[in-house]
C-alpha positions in Angstrom: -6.2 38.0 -65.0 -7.2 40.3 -62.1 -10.3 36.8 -61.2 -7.1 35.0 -61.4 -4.8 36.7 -58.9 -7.9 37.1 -56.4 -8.7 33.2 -57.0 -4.6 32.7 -56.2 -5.1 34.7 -53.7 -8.3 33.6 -52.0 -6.9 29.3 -52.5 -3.0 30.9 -50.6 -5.5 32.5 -47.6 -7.5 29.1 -47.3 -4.4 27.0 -47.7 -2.1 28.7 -44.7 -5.1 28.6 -42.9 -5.6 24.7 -43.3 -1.8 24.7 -42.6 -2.3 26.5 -39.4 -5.3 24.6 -38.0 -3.6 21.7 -38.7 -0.3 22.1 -37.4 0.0 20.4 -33.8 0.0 22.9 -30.7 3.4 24.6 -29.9 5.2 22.7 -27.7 7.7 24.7 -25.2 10.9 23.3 -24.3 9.8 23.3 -20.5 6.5 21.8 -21.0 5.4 18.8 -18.8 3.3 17.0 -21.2 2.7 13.9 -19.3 3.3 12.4 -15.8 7.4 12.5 -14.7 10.0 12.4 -17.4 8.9 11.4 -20.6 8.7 7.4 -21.0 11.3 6.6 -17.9 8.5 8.3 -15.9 11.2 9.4 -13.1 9.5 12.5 -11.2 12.4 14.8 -11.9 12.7 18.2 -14.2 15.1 20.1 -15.6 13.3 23.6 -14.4 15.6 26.0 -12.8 15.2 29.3 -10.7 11.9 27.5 -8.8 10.9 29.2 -5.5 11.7 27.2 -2.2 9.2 29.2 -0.3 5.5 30.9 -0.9 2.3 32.0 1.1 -0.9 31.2 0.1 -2.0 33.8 2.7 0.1 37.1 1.4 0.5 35.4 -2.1 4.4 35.8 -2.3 5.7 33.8 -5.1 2.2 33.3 -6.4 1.3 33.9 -9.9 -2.2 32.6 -9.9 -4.9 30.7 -7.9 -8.3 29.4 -9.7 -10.5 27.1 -7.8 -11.2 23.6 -9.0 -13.9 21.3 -7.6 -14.4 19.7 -4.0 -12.6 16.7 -4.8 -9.3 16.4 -6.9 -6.8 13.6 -7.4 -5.0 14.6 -10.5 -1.7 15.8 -11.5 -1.4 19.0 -13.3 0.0 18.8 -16.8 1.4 21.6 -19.1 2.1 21.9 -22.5 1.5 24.4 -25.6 0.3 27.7 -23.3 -2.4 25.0 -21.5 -2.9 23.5 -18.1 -4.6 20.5 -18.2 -6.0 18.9 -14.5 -8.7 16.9 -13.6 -11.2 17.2 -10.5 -14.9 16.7 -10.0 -18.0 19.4 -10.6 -18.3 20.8 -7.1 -17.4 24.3 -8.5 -20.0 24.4 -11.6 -18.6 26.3 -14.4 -21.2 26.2 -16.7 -25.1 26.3 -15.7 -25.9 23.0 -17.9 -23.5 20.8 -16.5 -25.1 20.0 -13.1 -24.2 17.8 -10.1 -21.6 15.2 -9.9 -19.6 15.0 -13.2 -15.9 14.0 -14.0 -13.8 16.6 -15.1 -10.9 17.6 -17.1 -10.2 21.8 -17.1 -8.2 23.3 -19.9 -7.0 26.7 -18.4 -4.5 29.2 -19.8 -0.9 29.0 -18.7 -1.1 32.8 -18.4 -3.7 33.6 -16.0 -5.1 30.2 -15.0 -8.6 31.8 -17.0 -10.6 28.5 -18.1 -10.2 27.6 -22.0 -12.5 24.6 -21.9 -13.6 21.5 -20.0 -14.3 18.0 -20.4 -17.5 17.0 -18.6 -18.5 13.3 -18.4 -21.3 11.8 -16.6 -21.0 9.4 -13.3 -21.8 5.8 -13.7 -25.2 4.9 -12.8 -24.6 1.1 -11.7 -23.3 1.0 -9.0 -21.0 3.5 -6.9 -18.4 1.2 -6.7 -17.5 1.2 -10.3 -17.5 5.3 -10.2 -17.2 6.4 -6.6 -19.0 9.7 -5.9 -17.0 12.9 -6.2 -14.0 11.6 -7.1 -14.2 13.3 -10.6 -11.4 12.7 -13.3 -8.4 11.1 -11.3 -6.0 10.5 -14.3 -3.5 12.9 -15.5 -3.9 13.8 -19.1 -1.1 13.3 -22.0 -0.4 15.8 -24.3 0.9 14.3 -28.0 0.9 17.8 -30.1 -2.3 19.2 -30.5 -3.8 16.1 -28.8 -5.1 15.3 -25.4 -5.8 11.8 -23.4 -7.0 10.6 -21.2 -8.6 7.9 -19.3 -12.5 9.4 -18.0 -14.1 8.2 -15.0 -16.4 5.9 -16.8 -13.4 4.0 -18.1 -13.1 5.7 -21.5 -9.9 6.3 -23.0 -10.8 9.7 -24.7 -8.8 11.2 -27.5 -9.0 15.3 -27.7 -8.4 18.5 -29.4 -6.0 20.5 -27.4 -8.3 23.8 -28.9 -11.5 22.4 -27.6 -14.5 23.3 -29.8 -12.4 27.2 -30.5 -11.8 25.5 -33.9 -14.8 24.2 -34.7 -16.2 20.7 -33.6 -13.5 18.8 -35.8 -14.7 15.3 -35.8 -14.7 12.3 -36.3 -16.9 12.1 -33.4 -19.4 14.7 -33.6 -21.8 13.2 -30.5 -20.4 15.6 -27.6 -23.9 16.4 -26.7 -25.0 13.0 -26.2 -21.5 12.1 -24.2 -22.3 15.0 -21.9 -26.1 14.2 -21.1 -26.6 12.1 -18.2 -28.7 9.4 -18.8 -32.1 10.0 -19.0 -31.9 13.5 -19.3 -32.9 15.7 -22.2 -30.0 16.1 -24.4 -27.4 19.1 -24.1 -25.8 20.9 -26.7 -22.1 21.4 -26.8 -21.2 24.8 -26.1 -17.6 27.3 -26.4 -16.7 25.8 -23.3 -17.1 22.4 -24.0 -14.6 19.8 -25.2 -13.9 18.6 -28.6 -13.7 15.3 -28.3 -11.9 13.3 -31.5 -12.7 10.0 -30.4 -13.6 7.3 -27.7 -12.2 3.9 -26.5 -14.4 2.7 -23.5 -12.6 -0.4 -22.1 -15.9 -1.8 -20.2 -17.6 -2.0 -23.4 -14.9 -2.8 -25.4 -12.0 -4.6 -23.4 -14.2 -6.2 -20.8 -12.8 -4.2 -17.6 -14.4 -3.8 -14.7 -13.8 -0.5 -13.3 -13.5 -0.2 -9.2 -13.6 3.4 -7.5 -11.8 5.7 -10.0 -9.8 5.3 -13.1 -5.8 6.4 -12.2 -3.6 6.3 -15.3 -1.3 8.2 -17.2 -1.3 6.9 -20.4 2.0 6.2 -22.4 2.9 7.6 -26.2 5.6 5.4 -27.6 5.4 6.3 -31.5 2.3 5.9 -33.3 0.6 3.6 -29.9 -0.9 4.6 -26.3 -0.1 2.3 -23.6 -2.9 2.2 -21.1 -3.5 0.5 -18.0 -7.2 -0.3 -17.4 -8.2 0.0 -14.5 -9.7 -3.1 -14.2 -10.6 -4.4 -10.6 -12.7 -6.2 -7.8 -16.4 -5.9 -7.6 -18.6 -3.8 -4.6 -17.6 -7.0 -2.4 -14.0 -6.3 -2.8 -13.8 -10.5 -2.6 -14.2 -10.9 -6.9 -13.5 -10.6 -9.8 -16.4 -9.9 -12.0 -14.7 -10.4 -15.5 -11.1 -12.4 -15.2 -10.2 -12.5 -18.5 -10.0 -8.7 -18.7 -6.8 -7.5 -19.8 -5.0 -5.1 -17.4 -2.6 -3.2 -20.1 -3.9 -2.4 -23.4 -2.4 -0.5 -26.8 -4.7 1.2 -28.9 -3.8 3.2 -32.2 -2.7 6.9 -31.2 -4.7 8.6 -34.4 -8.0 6.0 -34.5 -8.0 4.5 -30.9 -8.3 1.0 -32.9 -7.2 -1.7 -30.4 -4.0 -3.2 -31.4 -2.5 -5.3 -28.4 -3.1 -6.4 -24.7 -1.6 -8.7 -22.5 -2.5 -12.2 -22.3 -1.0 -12.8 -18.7 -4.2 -13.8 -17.0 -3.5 -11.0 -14.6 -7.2 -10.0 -13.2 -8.3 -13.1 -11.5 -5.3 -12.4 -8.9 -5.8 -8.3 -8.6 -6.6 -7.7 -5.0 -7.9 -4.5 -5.2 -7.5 -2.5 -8.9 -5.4 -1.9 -11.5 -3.3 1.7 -10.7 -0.1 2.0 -12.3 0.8 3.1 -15.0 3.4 1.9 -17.9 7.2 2.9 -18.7 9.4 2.9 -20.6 13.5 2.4 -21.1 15.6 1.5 -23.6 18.0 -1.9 -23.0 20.7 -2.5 -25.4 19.5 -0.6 -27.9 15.7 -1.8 -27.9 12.7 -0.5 -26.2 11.4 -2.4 -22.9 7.4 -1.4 -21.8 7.6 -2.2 -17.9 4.3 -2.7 -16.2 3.8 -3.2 -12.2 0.6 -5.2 -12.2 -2.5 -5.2 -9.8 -1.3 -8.6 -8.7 1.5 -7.7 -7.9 3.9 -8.9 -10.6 6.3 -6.5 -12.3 6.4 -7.4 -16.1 8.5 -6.8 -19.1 7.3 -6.6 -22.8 8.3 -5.9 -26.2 6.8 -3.0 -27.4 4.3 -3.2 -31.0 6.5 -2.3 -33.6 5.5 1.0 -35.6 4.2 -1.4 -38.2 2.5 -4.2 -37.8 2.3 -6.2 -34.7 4.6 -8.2 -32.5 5.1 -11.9 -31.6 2.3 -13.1 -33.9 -1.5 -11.7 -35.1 -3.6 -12.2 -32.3 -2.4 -8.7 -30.9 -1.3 -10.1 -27.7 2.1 -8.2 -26.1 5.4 -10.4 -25.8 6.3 -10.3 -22.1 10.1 -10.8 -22.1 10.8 -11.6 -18.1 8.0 -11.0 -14.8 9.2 -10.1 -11.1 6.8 -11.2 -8.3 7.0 -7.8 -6.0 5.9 -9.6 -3.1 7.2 -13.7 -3.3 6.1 -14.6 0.0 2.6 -13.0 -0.2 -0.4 -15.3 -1.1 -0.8 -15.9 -5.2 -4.4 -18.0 -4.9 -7.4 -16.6 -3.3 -6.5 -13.4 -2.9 -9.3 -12.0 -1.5 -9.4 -14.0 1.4 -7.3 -11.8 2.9 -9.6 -8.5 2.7 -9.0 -6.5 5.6 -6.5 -7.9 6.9 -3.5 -5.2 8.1 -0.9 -7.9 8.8 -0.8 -10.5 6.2 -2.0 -11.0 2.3 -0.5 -9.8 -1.1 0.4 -6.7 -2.4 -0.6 -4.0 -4.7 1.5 -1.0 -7.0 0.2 2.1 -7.2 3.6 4.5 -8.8 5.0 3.9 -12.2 8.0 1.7 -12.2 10.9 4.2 -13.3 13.1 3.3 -15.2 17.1 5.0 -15.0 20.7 3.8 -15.8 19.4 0.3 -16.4 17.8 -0.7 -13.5 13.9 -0.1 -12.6 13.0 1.7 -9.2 10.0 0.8 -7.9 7.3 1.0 -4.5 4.7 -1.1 -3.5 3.4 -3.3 -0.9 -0.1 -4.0 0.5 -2.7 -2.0 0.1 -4.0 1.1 1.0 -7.8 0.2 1.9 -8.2 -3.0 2.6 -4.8 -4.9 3.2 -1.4 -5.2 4.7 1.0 -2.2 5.9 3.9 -3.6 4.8 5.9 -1.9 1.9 9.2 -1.0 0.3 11.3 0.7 -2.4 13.1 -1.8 -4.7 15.8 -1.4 -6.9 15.8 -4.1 -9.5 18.2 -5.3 -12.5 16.2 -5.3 -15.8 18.1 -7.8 -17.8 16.6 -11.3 -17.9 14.3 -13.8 -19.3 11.2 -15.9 -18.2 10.6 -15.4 -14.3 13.6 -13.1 -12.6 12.0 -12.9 -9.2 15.1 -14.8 -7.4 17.8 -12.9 -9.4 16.9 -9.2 -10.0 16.7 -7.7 -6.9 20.0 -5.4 -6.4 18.3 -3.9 -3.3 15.0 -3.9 -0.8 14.5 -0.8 1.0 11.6 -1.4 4.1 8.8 2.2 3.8 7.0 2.9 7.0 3.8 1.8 5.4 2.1 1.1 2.2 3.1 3.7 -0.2 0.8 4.9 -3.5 4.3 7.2 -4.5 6.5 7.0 -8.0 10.0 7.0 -6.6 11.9 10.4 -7.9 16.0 9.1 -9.0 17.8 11.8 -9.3 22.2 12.4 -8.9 22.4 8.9 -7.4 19.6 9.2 -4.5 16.0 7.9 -4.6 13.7 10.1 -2.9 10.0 8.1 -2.1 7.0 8.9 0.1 4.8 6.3 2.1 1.6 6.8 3.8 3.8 6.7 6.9 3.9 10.4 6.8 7.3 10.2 5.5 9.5 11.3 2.9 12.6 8.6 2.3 16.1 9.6 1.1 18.2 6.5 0.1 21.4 6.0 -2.4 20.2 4.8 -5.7 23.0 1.8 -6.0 22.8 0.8 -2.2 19.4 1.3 -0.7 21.7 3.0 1.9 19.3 5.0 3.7 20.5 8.8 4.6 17.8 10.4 6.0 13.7 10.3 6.5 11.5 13.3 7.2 8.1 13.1 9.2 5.0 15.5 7.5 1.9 16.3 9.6 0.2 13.9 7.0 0.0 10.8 4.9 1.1 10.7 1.1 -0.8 10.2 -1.9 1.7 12.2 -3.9 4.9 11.4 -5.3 8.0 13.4 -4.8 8.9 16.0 -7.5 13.2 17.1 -7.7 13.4 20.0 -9.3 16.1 23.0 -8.9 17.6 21.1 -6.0 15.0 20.3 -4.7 12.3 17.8 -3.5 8.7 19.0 -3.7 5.3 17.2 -2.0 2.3 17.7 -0.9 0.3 15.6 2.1 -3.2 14.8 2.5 -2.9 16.7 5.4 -2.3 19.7 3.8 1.2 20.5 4.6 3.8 21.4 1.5 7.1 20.4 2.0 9.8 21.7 -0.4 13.5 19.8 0.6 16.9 20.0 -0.5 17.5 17.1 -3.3 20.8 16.5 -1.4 22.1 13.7 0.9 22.3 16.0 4.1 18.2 16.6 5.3 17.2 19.7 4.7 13.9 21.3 5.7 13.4 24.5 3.4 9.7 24.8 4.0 6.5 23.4 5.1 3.4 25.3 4.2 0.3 25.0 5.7 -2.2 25.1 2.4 -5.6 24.2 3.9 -6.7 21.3 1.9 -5.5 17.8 1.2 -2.8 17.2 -1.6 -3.4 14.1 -3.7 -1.8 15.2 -6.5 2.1 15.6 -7.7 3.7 19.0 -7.7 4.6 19.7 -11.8 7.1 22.5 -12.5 7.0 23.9 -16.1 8.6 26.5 -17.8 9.6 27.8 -14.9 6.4 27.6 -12.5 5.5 25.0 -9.7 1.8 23.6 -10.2 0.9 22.7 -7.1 -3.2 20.9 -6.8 -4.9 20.8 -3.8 -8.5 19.1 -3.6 -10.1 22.6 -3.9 -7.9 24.8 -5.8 -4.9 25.1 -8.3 -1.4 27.0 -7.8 0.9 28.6 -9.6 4.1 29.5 -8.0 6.7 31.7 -9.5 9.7 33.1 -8.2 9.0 36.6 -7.5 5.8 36.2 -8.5 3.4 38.2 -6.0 -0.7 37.3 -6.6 -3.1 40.5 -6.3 -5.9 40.2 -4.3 
């Protein structure tokens, strides 16, 4: 009896702990698991009680600073006690990982105090297809205890939100050999290593053809990911190395098993790369993916079903209506127009987001290598087949091209261009109401929170504004190194990234030096 009870006792012990380590991670009710709302993508929260001031100087309002690496381009996420942001390897955290590496820190919500990191090697082709320095550039999605996200060698990458604190969990038990540049003797995962679950790499795989950095946030819809690829122009900028690459793919959430893509015949018409990510809304009472293309063409598709696939077995996605951003700009030979600031087709860089019906979205040129001209458009989302001459409701012009996600929030739009300027317009109108010049260019997207509108230049300068209709300046702070990133406020703190370092700014707060 008593070999009994301790066997009872021993299997209960082993049981709650199998329970435990596999129950997902605890998920707050002001966590930011992904980039902007979930599925609509609009950049707007539901914090309250956020600062509209702070010094980095005398550290009012500050709850924590860590440094990051020389170079980052991500956007903070947060969910389940964890901050999640990529950046390069300019500030080594571990003595085996040397030089330039992509990155993806894990650090506690707390303190900032580093959990683990993801560390993947650079591309050894060419620069062009993994540019120097530029590190991790997509923002990571949280889906319980599981993190992706989209490496600089074009991997989608499934994680364990615990990293390797839990043991190396598997399936994929070759972190060592993922983490070793080629060439080099073989490292051994350590406690402040990833776990990595497993790996999707779209160049082997898909066919892409990565350009510069990977930039997505990938999309949970039920059991799927929705990923744009990245795919993109070779080191001429004037072609496209592989044209029947897909530019949106859906892979299985658990396995990473492909299961869809488009069949569009998007890539030999990309000027540049493939940047935006999906969203989602809901029409009628069914789901709609939307996806702003790197041709320039807005599209509409029914999303996989959670069994089985849709519109036939050859897993390609059902587009349901396409809006051609640009109609007057060139659709044929694209890249004859390479350089060229006045003429030639555009790009989208922000999500489309997606609110009361009708999908908000910038674009217009290109940032690098084409034309200036941009705008904020407000389209109508019902249709079918090609609704470029019918669903525009309004065209708003942007100083210059823009790489923003439009923020919709209590019937304005707020948008930023790399005009230096923040745009306030009505949501049903395009009415403009007000503009506000920064002392630099944006990369960012605008973040309404509290009341208010928060961004970050690549200047440097912070600009927190009222959400309101009436401009209203509530501060601009100077924080000494280019903003690429969005601002993310979670359960009640503002996560603000610069290139070199990563803020967290609390009301009250006041950081010891």
């Amino acid at each position: 009896m008593h070999f009994m009870h301790s066997l009872l006792a021993g299997l209960s012990i082993r049981i709650a702990v199998l329970i435990f380590l596999t129950q997902p991670s605890r998920a707050w009710s002001g966590d930011q698991p992904q980039w902007g709302e979930r599925g609509s993508r609009n950049m707007v929260s539901r914090e309250r009680r956020l600062p509209d001031a702070f010094d980095p100087k005398t550290g009012e309002n500050i709850r924590w600073v860590i440094p990051l690496g020389t170079e980052t381009h991500s956007t903070p996420i947060v969910s389940g006690g964890r901050v999640y942001i990529g950046t390069n390897n300019g500030n080594e955290r571990d003595p085996k990982h040397r030089g330039d590496r992509g990155v993806l820190l894990c650090a506690d919500e707390k303190d900032g105090q580093l959990l683990w990191q993801l560390v993947v090697p650079k591309r050894e082709e060419d620069p062009y297809l993994d540019w120097p320095k530029t590190g991790i550039a997509s923002a990571a999605t949280v889906d319980g205890d599981r993190v992706y996200v989209v490496s600089n060698r074009g991997e989608v990458i499934c994680l364990d939100a615990r990293g390797m604190a839990n043991g190396n969990g598997g399936p994929f038990s070759q972190e060592g050999a993922h983490m070793t540049p080629k060439g080099d003797p073989q490292l051994e995962p350590g406690a402040l290593d990833a776990d990595i679950l497993w790996i999707y790499d779209m160049v082997s795989e898909a066919g892409i053809w990565t350009h510069d950095g990977a930039h997505s946030s990938i999309l949970v819809d039920g059991p799927y990911l929705y990923i744009n690829t990245g795919t993109g122009v070779d080191n001429t900028h004037r072609k496209i190395r592989t044209p029947d690459a897909p530019s949106l793919i859906v892979l299985d959430k658990a396995t990473g098993r492909l299961v869809a893509r488009d069949q569009e015949r998007i890539a030999p018409n990309i000027f540049h790369c493939t940047w935006s990510s999906p969203s989602i809304g809901t029409l009628a009472g069914r789901k709609v993916i939307f996806f702003a293309a790197g041709n320039g063409i807005i599209y509409a598709f029914e999303p996989v079903p959670s069994i089985g696939l849709n519109a036939g077995s050859d897993g390609a996605l059902k587009k349901l209506w396409q809006y051609d951003f640009d109609p007057s700009g060139p659709k044929q030979e694209v890249h004859r127009f390479t350089s060229n600031r006045r003429e030639g087709p555009s790009n989208i860089y922000g999500m489309p987001v997606f609110k009361n019906g009708r999908l908000y979205v910038g674009g217009g040129g290109d940032l690098w290598w084409g034309k200036n001209e941009a705008f904020l458009k407000c389209l109508n989302t019902v249709g079918a087949g090609d609704v470029t001459s019918t669903a525009t409701v309004w065209t708003y012009p942007l100083e210059k091209h823009t790489l923003s996600t439009p923020a919709v929030h209590d019937g304005l739009v707020f948008m930023a261009d790399s005009g230096k300027r923040v745009h306030c317009v009505d949501a049903f109108t395009g009415q403009p109401y007000w503009d506000h010049e920064a002392n630099g260019d944006f990369w960012a997207s605008p973040m309404v929170a509290d009341g208010k509108v928060y961004i970050g230049s690549r200047r440097g300068d912070f600009l927190i504004l009222g959400a309101t209709k009436e401009k209203r300046l509530l501060a601009s702070i100077e924080m000494g190194s280019p903003i690429s990133g969005s601002a993310t406020p979670a359960n009640g703190v503002v996560y603000v990234a610069t290139m070199t370092h990563l803020y967290a700014i609390a009301q009250g707060a006041a950081l010891k030096r």
